[in-house]
N, CA, C and O atoms as a CHARMM CRD file, in Angstrom:
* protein
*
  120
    1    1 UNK  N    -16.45100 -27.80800 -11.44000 PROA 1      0.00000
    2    1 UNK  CA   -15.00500 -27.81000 -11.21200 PROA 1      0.00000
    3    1 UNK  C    -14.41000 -26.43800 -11.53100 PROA 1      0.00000
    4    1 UNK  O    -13.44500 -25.91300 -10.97600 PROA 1      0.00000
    5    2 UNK  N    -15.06000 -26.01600 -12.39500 PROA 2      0.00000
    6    2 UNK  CA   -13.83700 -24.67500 -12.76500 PROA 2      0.00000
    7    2 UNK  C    -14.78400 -23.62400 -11.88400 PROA 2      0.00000
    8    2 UNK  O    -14.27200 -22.58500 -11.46700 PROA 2      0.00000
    9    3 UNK  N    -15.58900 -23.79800 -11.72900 PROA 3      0.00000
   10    3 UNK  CA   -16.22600 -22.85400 -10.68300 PROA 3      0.00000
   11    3 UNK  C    -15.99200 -22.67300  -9.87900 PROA 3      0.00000
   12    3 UNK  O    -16.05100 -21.55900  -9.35900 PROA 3      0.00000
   13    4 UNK  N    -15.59500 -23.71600  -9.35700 PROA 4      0.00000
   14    4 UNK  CA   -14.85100 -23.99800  -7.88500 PROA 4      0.00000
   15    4 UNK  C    -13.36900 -23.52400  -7.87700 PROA 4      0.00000
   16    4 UNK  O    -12.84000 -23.12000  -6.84100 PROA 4      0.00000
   17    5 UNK  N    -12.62100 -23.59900  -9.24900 PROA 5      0.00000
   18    5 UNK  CA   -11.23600 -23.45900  -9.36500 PROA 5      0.00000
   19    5 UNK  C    -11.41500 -21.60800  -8.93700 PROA 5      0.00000
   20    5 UNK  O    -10.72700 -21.03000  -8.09600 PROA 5      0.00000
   21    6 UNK  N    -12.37100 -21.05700  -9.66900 PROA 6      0.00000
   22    6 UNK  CA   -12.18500 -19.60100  -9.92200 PROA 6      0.00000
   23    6 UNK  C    -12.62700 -18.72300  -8.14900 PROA 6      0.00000
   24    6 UNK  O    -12.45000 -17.57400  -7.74300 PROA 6      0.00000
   25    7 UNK  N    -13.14900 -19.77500  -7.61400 PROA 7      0.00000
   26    7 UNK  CA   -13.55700 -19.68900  -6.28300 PROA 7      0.00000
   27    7 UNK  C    -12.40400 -19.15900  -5.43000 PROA 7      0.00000
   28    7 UNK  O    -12.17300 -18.01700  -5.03200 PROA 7      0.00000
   29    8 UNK  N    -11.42400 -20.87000  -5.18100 PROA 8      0.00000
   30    8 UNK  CA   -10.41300 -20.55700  -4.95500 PROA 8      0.00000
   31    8 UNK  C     -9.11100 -19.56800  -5.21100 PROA 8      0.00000
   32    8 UNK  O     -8.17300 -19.22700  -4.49200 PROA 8      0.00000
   33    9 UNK  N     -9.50200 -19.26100  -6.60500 PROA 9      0.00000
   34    9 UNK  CA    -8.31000 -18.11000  -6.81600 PROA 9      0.00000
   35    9 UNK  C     -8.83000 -17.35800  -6.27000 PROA 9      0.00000
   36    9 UNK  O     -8.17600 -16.93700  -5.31600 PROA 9      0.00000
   37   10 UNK  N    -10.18400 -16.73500  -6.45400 PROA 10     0.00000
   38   10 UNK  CA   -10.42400 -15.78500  -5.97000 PROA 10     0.00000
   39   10 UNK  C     -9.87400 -15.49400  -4.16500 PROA 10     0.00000
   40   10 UNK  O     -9.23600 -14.50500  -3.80300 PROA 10     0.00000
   41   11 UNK  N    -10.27600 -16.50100  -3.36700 PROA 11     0.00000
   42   11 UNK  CA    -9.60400 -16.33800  -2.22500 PROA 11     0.00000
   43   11 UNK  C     -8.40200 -16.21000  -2.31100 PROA 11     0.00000
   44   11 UNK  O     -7.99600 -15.07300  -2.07200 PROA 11     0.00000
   45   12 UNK  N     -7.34900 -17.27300  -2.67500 PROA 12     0.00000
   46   12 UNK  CA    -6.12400 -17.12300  -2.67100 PROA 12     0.00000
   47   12 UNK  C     -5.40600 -15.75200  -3.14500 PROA 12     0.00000
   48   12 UNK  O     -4.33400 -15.48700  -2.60000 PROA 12     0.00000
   49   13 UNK  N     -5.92700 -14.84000  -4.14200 PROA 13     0.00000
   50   13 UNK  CA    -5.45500 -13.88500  -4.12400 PROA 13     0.00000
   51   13 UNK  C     -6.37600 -12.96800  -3.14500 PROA 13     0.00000
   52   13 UNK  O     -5.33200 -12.31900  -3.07700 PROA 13     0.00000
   53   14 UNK  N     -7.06100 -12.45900  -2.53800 PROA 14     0.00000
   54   14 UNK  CA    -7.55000 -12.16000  -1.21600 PROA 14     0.00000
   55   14 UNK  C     -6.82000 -12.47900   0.03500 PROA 14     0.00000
   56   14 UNK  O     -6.99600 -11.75400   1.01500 PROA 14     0.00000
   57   15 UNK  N     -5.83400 -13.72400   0.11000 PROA 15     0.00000
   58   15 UNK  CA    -5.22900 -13.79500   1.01700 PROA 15     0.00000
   59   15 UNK  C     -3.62300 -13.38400   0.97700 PROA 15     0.00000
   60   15 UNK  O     -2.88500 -13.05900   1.90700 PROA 15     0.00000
   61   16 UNK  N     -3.31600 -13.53500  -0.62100 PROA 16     0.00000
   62   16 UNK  CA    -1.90500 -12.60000  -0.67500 PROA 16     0.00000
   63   16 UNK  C     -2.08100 -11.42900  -0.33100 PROA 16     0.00000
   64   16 UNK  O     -1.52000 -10.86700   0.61100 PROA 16     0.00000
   65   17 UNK  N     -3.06100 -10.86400  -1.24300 PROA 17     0.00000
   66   17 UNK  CA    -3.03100  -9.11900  -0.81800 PROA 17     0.00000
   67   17 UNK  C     -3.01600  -9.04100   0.64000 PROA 17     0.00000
   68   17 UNK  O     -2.11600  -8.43400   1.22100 PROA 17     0.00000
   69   18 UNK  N     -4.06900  -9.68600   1.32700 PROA 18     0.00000
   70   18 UNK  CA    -4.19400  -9.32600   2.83700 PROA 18     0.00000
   71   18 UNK  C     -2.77500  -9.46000   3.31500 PROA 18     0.00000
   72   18 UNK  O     -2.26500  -8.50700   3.90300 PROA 18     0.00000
   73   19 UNK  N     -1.92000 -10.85600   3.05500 PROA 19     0.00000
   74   19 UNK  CA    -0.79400 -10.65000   3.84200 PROA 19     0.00000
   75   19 UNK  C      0.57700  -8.89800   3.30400 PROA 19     0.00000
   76   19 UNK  O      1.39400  -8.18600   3.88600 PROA 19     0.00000
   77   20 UNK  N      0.05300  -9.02900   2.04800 PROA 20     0.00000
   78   20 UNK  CA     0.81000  -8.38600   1.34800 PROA 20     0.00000
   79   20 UNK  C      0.69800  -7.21200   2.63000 PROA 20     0.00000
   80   20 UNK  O      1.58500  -6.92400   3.43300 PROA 20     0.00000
   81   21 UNK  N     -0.86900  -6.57100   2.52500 PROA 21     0.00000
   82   21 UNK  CA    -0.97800  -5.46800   3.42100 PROA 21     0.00000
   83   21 UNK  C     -0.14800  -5.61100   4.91600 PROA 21     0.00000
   84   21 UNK  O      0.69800  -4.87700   5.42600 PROA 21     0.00000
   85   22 UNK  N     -0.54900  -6.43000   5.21900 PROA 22     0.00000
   86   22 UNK  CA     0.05400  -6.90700   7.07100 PROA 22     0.00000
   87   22 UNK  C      1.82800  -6.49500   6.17600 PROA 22     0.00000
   88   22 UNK  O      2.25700  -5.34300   6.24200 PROA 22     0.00000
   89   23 UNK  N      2.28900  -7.13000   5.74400 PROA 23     0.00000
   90   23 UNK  CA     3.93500  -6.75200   5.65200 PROA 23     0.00000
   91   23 UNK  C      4.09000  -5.27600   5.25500 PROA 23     0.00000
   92   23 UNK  O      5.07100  -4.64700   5.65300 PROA 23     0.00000
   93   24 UNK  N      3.50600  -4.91900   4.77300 PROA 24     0.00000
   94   24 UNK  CA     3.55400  -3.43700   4.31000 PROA 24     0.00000
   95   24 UNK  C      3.27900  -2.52100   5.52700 PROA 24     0.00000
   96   24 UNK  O      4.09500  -1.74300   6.02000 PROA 24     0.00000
   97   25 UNK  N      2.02600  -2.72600   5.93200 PROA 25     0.00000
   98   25 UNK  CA     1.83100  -1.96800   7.67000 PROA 25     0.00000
   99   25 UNK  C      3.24400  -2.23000   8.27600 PROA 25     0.00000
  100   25 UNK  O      4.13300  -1.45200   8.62500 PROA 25     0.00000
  101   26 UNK  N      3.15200  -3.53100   8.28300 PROA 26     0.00000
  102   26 UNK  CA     4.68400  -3.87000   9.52500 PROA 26     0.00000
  103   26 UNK  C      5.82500  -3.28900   9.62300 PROA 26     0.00000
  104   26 UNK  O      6.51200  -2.90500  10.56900 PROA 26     0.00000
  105   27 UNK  N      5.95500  -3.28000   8.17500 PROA 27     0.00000
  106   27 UNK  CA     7.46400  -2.70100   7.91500 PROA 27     0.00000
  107   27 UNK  C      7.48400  -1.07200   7.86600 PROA 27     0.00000
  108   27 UNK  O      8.51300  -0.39900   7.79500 PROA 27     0.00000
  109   28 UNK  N      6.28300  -0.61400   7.91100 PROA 28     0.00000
  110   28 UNK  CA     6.73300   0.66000   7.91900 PROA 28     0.00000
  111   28 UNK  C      6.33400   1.49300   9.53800 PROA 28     0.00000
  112   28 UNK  O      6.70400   2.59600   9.94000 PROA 28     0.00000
  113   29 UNK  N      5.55000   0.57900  10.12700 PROA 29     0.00000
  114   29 UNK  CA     5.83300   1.06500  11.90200 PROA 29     0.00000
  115   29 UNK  C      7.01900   0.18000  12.17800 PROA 29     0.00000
  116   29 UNK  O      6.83900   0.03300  13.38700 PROA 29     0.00000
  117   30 UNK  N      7.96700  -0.42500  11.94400 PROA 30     0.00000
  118   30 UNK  CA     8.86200  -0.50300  12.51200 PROA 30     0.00000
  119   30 UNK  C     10.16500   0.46100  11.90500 PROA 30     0.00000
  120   30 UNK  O     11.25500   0.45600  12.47700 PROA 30     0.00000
């Protein structure tokens, strides 16, 4: 279970940053 928990964070913050990046690109070519 907590293996699995630390799994998931691990993605979930992998997928903020990624979006983080996409808004950051975005906003600065527009």
């Amino acid at each position: 279970m907590k293996r699995q928990l630390a799994r998931l964070t691990k993605y979930l913050k992998h997928q903020v940053s990624r979006n983080a990046l996409k808004s950051l690109i975005s906003d600065s070519v527009t």
